[in-house]
C-alpha positions in Angstrom: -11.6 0.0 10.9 -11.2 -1.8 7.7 -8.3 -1.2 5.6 -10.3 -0.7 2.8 -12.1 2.4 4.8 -8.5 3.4 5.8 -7.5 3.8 1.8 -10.5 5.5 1.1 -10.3 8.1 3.8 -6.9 8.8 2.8 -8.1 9.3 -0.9 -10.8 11.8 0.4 -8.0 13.1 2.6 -5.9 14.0 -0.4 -8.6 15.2 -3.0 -8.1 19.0 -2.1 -4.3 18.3 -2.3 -4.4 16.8 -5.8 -7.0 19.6 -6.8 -4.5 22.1 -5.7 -1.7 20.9 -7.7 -3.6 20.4 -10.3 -4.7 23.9 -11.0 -1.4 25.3 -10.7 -0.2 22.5 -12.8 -3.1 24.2 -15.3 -1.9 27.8 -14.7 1.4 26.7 -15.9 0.5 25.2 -18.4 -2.1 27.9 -19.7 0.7 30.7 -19.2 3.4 28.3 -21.2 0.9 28.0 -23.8 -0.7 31.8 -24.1 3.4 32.5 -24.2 3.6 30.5 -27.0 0.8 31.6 -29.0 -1.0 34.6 -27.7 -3.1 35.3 -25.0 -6.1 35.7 -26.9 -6.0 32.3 -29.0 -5.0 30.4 -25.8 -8.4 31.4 -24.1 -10.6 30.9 -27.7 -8.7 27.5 -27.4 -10.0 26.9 -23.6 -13.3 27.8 -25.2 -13.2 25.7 -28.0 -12.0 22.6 -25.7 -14.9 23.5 -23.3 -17.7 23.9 -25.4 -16.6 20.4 -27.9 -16.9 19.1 -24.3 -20.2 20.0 -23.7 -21.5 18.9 -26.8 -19.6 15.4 -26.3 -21.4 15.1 -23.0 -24.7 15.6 -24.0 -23.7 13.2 -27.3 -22.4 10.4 -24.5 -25.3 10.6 -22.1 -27.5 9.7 -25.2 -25.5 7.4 -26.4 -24.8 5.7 -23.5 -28.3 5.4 -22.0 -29.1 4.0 -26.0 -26.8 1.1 -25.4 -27.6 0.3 -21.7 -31.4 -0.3 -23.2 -30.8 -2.3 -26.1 -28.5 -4.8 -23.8 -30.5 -5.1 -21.4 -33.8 -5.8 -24.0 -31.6 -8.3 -25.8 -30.8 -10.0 -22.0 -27.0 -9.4 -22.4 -25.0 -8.0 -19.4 -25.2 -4.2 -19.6 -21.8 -3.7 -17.5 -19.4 -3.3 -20.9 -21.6 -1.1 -22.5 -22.3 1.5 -19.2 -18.1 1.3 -18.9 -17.5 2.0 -22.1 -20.3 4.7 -21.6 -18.9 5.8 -18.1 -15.3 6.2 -19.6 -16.9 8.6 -22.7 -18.5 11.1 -20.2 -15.7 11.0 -17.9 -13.5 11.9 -20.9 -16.5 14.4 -21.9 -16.7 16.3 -19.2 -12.9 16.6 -18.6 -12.6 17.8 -21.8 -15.6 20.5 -20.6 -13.6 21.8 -17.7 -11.2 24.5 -18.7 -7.4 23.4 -18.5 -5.1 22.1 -21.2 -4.6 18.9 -18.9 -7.9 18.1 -18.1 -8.7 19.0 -22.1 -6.0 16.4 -22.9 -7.1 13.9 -20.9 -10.8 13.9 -21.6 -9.0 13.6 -25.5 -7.3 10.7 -24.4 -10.6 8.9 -22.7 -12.5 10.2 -25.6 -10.8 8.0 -28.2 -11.4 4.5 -28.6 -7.8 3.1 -27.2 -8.3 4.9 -24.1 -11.9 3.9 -23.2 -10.9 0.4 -23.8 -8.0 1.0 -20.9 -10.1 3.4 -18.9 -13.4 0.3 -19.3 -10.7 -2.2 -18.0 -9.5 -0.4 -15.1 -13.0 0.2 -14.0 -14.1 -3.7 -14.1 -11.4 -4.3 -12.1 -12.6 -1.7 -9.6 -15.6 -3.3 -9.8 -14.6 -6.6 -9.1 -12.3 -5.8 -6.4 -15.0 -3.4 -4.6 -18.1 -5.7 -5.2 -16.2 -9.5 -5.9 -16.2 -11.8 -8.6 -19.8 -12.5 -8.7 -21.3 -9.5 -9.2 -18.6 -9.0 -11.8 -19.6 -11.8 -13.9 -23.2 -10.6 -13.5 -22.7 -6.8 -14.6 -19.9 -8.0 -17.2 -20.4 -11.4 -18.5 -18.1 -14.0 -18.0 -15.1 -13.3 -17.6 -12.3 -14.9 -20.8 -9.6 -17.0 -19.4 -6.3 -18.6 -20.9 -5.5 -22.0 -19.5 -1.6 -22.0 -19.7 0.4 -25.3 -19.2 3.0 -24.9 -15.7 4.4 -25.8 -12.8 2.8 -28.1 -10.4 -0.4 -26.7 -8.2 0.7 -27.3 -4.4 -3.1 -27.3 -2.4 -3.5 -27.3 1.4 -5.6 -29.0 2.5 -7.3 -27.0 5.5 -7.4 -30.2 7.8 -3.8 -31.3 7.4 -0.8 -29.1 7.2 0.2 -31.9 4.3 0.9 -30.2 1.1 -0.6 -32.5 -2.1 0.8 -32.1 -5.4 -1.6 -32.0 -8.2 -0.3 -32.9 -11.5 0.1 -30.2 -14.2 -3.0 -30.8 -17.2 -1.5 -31.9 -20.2 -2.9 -30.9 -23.5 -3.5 -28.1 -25.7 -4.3 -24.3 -24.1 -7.8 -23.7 -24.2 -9.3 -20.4 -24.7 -13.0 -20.0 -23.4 -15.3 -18.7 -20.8 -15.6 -19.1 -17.3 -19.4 -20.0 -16.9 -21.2 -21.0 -13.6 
């Protein structure tokens, strides 16, 4: 067995774990909150959250499907837009389920800052699940900083001998990695 299939199978392992804890963690934090302002204006709020969430999904799914289209008629890579797209209806439709934490984090994926984060963290899913050149294909290429520093040591598979390569010299360049 891989260990990538080991990780996995713990994941799915642990899902009713983390679903547990998390619905207590939202009966806590319901009860706190209908404490604090009434029970009757902590459930409208659950209802309010919920039904914004809704309407944001439906919004997203439009939005999204929009975008994926015009990039891929304009011959662009369609994997930014469909992240960006992925992270609005995740943050849609946690902001549908009724909880206070689930409503705060679909907030938080909803905005702009976070769907930047939460679009990051799923190309690097991406590239690690599928490798680097599918990557490139379903994001573009990829933006790299060239940064002046120690000495590159490369082993040579043949000989144990380690070569030196000298350090560039020059200015950083900012660009793109392009086959």
């Amino acid at each position: 067995m891989t260990p990538r299939r080991t990780v996995t199978r713990r994941v799915v392992a642990l899902l009713p774990v983390g679903v547990a804890v998390l619905s207590v963690a939202e009966i806590v934090v319901f009860l706190s909150v209908a404490h604090a302002i009434g029970g009757v204006w902590a459930i409208l709020l659950v209802l309010a959250c919920s039904v914004a969430g809704l309407a944001l999904l439906r919004r997203e799914g439009i939005r999204g499907w929009r975008r994926f289209r015009a990039a891929a008629a304009e011959g662009r890579a369609p994997g930014p837009e469909v992240t960006y797209s992925l992270a609005g209806l995740a943050g849609a439709l946690l902001l549908a389920l009724p909880g206070f934490l689930t409503a705060l984090a679909g907030l938080v994926l909803s905005l702009p800052p976070g769907r930047r984060l939460a679009r990051r963290g799923i190309e690097r899913f991406t590239e690690r699940r599928m490798g680097r050149a599918v990557a490139d294909d379903l994001f573009g290429p990829r933006r790299v900083k060239v940064r002046r520093g120690a000495p590159v040591v490369v082993v040579e598979q043949d000989t144990p001998v380690r070569t030196p390569v000298a350090a560039l010299e020059g200015e950083v360049v900012e660009g793109e990695v392009v086959r």
